[in-house]
N, C-alpha and C positions, 0 to 999 in steps of 0.2 A: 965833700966825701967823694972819692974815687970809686965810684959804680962797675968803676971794671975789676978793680982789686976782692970783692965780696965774691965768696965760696958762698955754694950751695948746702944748705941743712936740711937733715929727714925728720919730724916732727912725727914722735910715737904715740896713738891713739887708741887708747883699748879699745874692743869690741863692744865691752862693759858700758863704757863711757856713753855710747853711742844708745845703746840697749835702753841706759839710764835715762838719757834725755829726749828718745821716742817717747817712752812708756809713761811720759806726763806724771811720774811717781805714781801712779795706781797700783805699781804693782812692787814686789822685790824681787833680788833675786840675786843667787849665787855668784860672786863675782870670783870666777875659776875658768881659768886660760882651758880647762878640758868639757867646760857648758855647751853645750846645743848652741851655738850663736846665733841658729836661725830661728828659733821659736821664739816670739814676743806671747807671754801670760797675760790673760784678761785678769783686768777688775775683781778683784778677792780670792786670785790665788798665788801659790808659790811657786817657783822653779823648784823641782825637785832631782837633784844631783842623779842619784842611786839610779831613779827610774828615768829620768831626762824628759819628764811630763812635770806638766803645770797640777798642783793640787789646789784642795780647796783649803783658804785658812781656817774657814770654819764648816765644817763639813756636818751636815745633819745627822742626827742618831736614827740608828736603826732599832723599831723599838718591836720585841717579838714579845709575848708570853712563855713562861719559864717552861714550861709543858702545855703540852696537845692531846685531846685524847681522838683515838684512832676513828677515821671516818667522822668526823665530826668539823664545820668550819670555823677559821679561827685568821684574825685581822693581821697585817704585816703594814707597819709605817714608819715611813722616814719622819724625823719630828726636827725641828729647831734649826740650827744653823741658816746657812747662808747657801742657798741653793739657785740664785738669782741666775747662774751661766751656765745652768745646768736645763739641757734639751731633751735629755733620753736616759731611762732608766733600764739596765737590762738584768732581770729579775734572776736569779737562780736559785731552785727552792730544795734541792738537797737529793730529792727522790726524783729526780730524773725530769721533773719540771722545769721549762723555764718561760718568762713572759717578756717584752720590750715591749714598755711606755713610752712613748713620745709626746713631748710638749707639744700641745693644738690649742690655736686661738688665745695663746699667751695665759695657758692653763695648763700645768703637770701634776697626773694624780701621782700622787707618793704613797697610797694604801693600795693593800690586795688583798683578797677572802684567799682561802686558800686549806685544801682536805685533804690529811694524810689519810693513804689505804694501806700506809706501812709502818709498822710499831718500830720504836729505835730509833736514834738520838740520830739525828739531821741537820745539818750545819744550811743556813740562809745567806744569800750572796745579793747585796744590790750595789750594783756596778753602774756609774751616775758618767755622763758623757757632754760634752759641749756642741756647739752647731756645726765646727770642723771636726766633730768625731774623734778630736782629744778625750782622754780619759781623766779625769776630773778626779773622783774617788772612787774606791773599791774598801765597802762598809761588811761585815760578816757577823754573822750572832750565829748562835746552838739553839738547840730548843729538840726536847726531850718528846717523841710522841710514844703516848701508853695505850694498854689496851685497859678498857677500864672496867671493865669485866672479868678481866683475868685473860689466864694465858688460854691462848684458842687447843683444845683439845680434842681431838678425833676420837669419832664413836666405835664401837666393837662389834661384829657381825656376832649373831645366834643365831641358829640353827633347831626345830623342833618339827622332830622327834631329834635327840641328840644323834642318833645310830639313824640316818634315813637308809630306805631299803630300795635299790634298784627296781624301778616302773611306778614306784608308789607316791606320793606328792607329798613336797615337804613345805615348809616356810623357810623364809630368812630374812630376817629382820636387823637394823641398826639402832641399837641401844645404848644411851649416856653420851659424853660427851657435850661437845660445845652448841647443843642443838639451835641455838636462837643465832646460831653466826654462819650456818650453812641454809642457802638459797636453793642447793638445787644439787644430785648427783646422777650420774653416769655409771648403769650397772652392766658391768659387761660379763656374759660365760656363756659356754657351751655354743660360742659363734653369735652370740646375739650381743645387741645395744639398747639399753634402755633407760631411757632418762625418765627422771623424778623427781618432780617439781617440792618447793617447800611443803605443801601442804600434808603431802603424800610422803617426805624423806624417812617417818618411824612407823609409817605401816609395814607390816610384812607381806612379802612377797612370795607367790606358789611358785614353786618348781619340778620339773619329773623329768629324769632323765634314766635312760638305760644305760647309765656310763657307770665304770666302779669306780672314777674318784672325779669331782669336778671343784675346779678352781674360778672363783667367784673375785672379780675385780670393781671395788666401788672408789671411782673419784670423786673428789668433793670439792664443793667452789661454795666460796664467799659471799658476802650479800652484793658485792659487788662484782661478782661472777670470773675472782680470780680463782683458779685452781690454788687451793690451801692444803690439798693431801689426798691420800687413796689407801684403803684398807682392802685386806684381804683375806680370805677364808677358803682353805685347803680342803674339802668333804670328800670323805669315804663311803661311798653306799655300800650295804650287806646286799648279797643275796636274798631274793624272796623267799623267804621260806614256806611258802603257800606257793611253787611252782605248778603251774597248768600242765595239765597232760589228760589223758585218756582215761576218763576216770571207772577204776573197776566196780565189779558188785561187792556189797557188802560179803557174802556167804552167807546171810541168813536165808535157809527156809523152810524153818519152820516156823507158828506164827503161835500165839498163846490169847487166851482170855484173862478175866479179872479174876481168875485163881488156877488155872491151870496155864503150864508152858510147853514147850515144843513139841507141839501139837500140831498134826498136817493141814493146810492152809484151805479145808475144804469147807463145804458149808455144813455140811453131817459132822466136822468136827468142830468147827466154831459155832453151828448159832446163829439164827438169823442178826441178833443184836452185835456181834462180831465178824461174823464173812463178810467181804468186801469193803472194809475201813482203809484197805491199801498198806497192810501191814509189809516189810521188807518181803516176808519171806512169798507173800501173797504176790506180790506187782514188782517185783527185783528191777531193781535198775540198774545202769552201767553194764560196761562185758562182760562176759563172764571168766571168771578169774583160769587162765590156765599158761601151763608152765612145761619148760623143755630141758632137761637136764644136759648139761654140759659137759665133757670130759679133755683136761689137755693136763699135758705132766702128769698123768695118772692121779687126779685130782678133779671131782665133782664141783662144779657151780650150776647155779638155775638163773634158764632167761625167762624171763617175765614175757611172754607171749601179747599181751596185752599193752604195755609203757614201752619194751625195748629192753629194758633194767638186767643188767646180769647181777647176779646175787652171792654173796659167800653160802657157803656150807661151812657148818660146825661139826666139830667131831669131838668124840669124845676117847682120849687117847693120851692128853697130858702135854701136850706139844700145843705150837704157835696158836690154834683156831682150836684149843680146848672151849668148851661150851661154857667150862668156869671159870672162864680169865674176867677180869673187871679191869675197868681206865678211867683215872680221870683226866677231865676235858682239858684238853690244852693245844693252841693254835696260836704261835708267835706272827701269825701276818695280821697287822693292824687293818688291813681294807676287808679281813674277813672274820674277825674275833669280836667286833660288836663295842671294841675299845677294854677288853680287858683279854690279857696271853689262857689264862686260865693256872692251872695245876700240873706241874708234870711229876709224871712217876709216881703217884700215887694210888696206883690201884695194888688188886693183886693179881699175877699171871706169871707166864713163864714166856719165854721165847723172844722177848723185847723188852724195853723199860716201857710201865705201866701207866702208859697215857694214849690218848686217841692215835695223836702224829707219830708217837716212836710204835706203834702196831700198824700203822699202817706203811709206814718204811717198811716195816721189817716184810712186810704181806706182798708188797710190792719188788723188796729185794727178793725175796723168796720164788717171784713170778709165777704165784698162784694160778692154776687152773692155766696159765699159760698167759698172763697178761701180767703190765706191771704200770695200771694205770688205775687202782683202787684205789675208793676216796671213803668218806663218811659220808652215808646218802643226807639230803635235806629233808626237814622233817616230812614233807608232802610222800615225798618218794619212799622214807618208812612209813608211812600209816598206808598206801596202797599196797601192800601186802597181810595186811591185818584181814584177816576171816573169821566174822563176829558167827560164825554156823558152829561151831565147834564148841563145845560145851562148857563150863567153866571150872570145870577139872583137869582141863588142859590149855596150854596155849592157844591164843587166838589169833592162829595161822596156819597154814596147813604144814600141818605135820609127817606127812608121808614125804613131804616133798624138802617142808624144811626142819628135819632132825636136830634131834639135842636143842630144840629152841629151849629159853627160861621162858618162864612166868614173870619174869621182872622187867624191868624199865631199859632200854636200848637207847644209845646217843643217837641225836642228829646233829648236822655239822651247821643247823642256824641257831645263831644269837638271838635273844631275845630284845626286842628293841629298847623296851623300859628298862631293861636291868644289866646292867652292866657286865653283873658276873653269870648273868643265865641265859641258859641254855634249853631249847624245845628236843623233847626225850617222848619217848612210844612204851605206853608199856601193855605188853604183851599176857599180863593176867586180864584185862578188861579190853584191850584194842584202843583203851584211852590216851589222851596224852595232853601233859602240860610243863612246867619247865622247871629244873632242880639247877643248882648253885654249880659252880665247875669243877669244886673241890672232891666232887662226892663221885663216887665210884660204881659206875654202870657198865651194860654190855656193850658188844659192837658186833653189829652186821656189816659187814662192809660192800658198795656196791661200783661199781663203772658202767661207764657208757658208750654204745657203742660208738 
């Protein structure tokens, strides 16, 4: 053979080939001109095209429980397969959990405990890795967590007295709801913070405020002190209808025994067993009542010498401030009506529609006595002109001063607290006073301040 005459030949060797007769047959794998040719797969798994990682041929089950009930713990395990190359587990548990197990001491645990604090279906991730940090398997299960109580439901603020009355102390309390699933709330209003613990969440709480309307914010947290919600409650306080002022005399003075009346308060007229018991007319207390007559637009009002209080006059004449006009109650502002509007136009009269608010527009447009800032006095403010001295065949008030008064029952401009539809009225046959319904038809005095 002539050694010189021989060409040279290129001898083609797959990558595959080679791959093959490293890998001792432990392993298989894709014999595709587009494979990873530098990754050689351990002992019990596959090349995998798609991903261009080695998997496992027999990959262990991820075994979870069909459901979970909320806050409560509950096992996660890998079971079965072939998990021999497998280093590191890197756990993801749905709700924002995640844990990495690492093999130690030629030991990997494949269980976890594990507590949901959030109701609603949660998907489980265990992601299984080799000692180069290959990724081996990625196993997923569902698993359903419940509340097993039921749905968490928020309680409702009450309020008692329903109508509270500015200065006066009310309660507020949190009633129904999810009570055994709230640890603890955050009561915020009127610039304050005050927390309350489980024990304490459905006692009621005192409050007093001089505001006319206060907004009450309660956050609520979990047994595991996540905020789950905040309720709230919008309050209106009334006016006091018991306003403090300068309190006058009754007018009484004269004083009576166990069968005779207005009698002079002497001991010659009473009797030893009667003078000095401290009867009004005997020991008077408070100032004494007196008054200054007013004159603007050619038009009479009285100031109360004593409160400050300017006063209507009545006339008797058939026009706006007839003596005979009647109204019933009626007040569309909800922070001042007691939670019901009342009656309008119900009375009878002339000069406006017959109810409290359209006579005193009208008494205001009209710019009585020269002002136009009449209102309906509070009940306190009508019974201080009450003058129990005056006999019981006429009004009990002074009459010289305030003419054409009735004998019957006058509005005041407070609500009654327990009653929705009533209202506190003066009535001028006794100086007495207690409260009638809004529909029913009374007089008006009308008063301002200065």
């Amino acid at each position: 053979m002539n050694w010189q005459n021989l060409k040279p030949i290129t001898l083609a060797v797959s990558s595959a080939m080679i791959l093959s007769a490293c890998s001792g047959g432990g392993s298989s794998v894709n014999n595709d001109d587009t494979a990873d040719n530098t990754l050689i797969c351990p002992t019990g798994t596959t090349y995998h095209l798609p991903s261009k990682s080695c998997e496992l041929n027999n990959p262990p089950t991820l075994t979870v429980p069909t459901t979970a009930e909320l806050n409560k713990d509950i096992m996660l395990a890998l079971t079965g397969g072939d998990i021999s190359q497998v280093t590191r587990i890197d756990w993801n548990l749905g709700d924002g959990t995640t844990q990495t197990v690492n093999k130690k001491d030629n030991h990997l645990e494949t269980s976890l405990k594990h507590r949901y604090k959030t109701a609603g279906s949660q998907t489980i991730t265990a992601t299984l890795y080799d000692k180069q940090g290959n990724k081996l398997a990625n196993i997923s299960q569902s698993i359903q967590v419940n509340d097993a109580s039921g749905a968490l439901t928020l309680p409702t603020v009450t309020i008692n007295p329903d109508n509270p009355v500015k200065g006066a102390t009310f309660s507020v309390a949190l009633t129904g709801g999810s009570n055994d699933k709230f640890s603890q709330a955050i009561w915020e209003y009127d610039g304050q913070s005050k927390t309350v613990q489980k024990a304490d969440l459905y006692k009621s709480m005192s409050i007093k405020t001089d505001k006319d309307q206060l907004t009450i914010h309660i956050i609520l947290y979990d047994n595991n002190n996540n905020v789950v919600g905040q309720v709230n409650k919008n309050i209106k306080l009334l006016d006091d209808p018991h306003t403090s002022f300068t309190l006058t005399a009754t007018g009484i003075t004269k004083c009576a025994t166990a069968t005779e009346n207005m009698l002079d308060c002497t001991l010659a007229a009473l009797g030893s067993d009667w003078y000095g018991l401290g009867q009004d007319g005997e020991a008077p207390a408070g100032a004494p009542m007196a008054y200054e007559l007013l004159t603007g637009q050619a038009e009479t009002c009285v100031k109360d010498k004593v409160t400050g209080l300017i006063w209507e006059q009545k006339t008797d004449d058939g026009g706006l401030r007839d003596k005979d006009n009647t109204y019933t109650w009626y007040n569309p502002d909800s922070s001042k009506n007691g939670g019901s509007a009342g009656t309008q136009n119900g009375g009878a009269c002339v000069g406006s529609d017959c109810d409290t608010q359209a006579y005193i527009q009208a008494l205001n447009a009209a710019n009585y006595c020269g002002y136009n800032n009449w209102r309906l006095p509070k009940y306190e403010e009508l019974r201080s002109i009450i003058n129990y001295g005056y006999g019981r065949d006429q009004p009990a008030i002074n009459i010289e001063v305030f003419p054409n008064t009735q004998s019957k029952s006058y509005w005041s401009s407070s609500p009654v607290v327990s009653e929705v539809d009533g209202v506190w009225y003066v009535g001028f046959s006794s100086g007495g006073g207690y409260y009638r319904n809004k529909s029913n038809s009374n007089y008006i005095r009308a008063v301002r301040s200065e």
